[in-house]
C-alpha positions as CSV (number, residue, x, y, z in Angstrom):
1,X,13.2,-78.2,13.6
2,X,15.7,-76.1,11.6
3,X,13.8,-73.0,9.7
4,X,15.0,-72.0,6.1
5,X,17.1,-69.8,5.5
6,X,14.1,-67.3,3.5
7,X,17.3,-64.8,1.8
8,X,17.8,-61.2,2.1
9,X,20.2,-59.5,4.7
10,X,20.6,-61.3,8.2
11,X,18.6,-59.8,10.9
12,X,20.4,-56.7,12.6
13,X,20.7,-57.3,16.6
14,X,22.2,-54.3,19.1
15,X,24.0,-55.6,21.4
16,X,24.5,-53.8,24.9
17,X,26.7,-51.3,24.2
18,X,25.1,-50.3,21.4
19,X,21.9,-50.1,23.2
20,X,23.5,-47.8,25.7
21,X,24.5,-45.6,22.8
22,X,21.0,-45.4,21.7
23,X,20.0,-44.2,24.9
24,X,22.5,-41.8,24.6
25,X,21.9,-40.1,21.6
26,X,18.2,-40.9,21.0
27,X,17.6,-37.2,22.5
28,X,20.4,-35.5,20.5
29,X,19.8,-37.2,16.8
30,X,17.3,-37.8,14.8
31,X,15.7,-41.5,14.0
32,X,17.3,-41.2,10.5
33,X,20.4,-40.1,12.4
34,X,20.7,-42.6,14.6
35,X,20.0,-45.2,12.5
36,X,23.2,-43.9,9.9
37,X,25.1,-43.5,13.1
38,X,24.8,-47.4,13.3
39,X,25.0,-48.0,9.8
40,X,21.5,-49.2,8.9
41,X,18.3,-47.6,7.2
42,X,15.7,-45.8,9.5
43,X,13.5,-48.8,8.5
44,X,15.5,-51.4,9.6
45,X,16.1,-49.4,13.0
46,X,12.2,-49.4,13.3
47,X,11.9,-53.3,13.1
48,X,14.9,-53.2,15.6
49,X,12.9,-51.3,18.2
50,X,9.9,-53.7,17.5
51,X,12.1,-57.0,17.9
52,X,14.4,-55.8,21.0
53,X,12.2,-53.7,23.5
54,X,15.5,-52.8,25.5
55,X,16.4,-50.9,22.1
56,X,12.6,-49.0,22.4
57,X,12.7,-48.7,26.2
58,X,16.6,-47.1,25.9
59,X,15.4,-45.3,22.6
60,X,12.2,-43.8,24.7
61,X,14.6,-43.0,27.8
62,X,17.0,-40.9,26.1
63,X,14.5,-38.9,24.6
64,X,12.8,-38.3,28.0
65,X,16.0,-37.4,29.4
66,X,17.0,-35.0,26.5
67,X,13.6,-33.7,26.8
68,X,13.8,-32.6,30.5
69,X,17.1,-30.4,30.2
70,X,15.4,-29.0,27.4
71,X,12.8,-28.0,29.3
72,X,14.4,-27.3,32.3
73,X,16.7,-24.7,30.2
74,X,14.0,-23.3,28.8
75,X,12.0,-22.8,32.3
76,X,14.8,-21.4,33.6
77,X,15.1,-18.4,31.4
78,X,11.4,-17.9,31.3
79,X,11.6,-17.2,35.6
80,X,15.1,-15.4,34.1
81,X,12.0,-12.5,32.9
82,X,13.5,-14.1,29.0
83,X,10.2,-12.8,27.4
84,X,11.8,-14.4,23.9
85,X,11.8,-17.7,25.9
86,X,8.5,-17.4,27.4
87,X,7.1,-16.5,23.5
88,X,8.5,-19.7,22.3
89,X,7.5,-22.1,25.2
90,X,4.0,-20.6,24.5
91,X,4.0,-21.0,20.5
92,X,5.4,-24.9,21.1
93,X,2.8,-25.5,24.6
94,X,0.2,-23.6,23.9
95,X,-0.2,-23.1,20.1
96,X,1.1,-19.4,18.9
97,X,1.8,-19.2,15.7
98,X,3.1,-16.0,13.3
99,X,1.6,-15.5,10.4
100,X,4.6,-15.2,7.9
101,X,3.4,-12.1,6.0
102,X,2.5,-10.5,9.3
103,X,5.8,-10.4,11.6
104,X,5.7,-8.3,14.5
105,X,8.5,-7.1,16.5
106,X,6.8,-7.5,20.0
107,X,8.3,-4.5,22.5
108,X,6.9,-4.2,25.9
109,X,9.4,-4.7,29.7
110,X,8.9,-8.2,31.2
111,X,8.1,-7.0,35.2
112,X,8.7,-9.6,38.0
113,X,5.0,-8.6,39.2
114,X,2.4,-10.4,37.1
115,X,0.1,-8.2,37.2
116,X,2.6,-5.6,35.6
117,X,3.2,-7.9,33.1
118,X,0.2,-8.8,32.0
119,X,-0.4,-4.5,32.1
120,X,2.3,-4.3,29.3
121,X,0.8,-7.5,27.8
122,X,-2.2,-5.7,27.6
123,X,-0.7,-2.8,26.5
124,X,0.7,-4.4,23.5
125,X,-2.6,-5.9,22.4
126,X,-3.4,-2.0,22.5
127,X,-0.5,-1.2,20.0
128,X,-1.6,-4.2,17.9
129,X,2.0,-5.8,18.8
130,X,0.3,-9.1,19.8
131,X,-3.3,-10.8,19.9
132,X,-5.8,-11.0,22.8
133,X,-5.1,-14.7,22.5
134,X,-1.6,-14.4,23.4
135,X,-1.7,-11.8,25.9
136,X,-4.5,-14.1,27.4
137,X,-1.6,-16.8,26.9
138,X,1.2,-14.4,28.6
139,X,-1.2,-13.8,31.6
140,X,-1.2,-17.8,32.6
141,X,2.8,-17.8,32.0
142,X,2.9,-14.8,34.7
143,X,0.3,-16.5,36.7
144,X,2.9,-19.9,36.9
145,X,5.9,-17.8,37.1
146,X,4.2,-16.1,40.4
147,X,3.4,-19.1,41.4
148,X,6.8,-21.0,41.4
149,X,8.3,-18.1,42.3
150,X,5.9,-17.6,45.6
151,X,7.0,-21.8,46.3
152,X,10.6,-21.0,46.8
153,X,10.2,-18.6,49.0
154,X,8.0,-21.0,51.4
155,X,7.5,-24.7,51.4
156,X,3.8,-24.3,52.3
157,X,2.1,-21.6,50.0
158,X,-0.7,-19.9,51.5
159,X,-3.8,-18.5,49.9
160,X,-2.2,-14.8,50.0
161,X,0.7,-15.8,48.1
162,X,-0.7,-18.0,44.9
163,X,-1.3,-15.5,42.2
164,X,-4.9,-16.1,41.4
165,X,-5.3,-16.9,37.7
166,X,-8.9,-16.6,37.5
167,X,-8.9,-12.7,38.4
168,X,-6.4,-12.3,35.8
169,X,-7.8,-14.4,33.0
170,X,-10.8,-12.1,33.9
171,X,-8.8,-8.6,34.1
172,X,-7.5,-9.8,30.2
173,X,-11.0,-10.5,28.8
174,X,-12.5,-7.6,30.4
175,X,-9.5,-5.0,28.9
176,X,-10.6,-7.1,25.3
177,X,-13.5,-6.4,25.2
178,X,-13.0,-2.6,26.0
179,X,-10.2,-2.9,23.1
180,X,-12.5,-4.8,21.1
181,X,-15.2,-2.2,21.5
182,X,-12.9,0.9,20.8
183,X,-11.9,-1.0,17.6
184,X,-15.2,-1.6,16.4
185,X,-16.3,2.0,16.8
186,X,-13.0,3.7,15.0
């Protein structure tokens, strides 16, 4: 049984090599970018993804595979001691923000010991360079730094050489409060 011919512009199929070009640039461009890229409106590229699942499974898979480097870049300069990168894996992961009025220029030496760090990170929340919250937030990034760093040196991780993250979450509440205390008697 033949269907009518309803009007409007004929349906928009990918074919493979398009598809493959999806999954190629899905991580690099945006959805409105992509969808120019082939020539079509973001909406139309929508309904595509709905009627083709190879074009939403590709889609999905080149994000995902963008995605990784990314974060593999990023990882790598945080165990590079990249404080800047560490700051902005934190904001995105774990919900810093910067108040735009209140910019601070955040100055204290990244240590390969943890527990150095999160001294200085402490430290800072002592100048009023950063929040309890984030040096809180700075003492689990030192604690998984420790932690992947301790796992390349041996395959099997004993309990000596995992970085104990509850003792520090502790040290930085304890060292608040003392701050807290001071600032609520000045």
């Amino acid at each position: 049984m033949k269907t009518k011919n309803k009007g409007g512009y004929p349906r928009v199929v990918l074919n493979k090599k398009q598809i493959e070009e999806v999954r190629e640039w899905a991580g690099k461009m945006t959805t409105t970018q992509l969808a120019q890229y082939f020539g079509i409106g973001e909406t139309t590229f929508f309904e595509i993804k709905k009627r083709q699942p190879e074009v939403a499974e590709a889609y999905n898979e080149g994000r995902r595979k963008c995605g990784e480097i990314v974060i593999s870049k990023i990882w790598g300069h945080i165990e590079d001691n990249n404080l800047s990168a560490a700051v902005f894996w934190a904001k995105v992961h774990l919900g810093w923000s910067v108040d735009k009025k209140e910019k601070t220029k955040v100055s204290f030496e990244v240590k390969k010991d943890p527990i150095e760090l999160v001294d200085s990170a402490l430290e800072a929340v002592e100048r009023g360079e950063i929040t309890i919250q984030e040096a809180v937030q700075l003492a689990s990034i030192a604690t998984t730094r420790a932690n992947i760093l301790a796992g390349r040196e041996s395959t099997e991780l004993n309990n000596s050489q995992v970085i104990d993250s509850q003792a520090l979450d502790e040290k930085v509440k304890a060292y608040a409060k003392v701050i807290e205390h001071l600032k609520s008697n000045n």
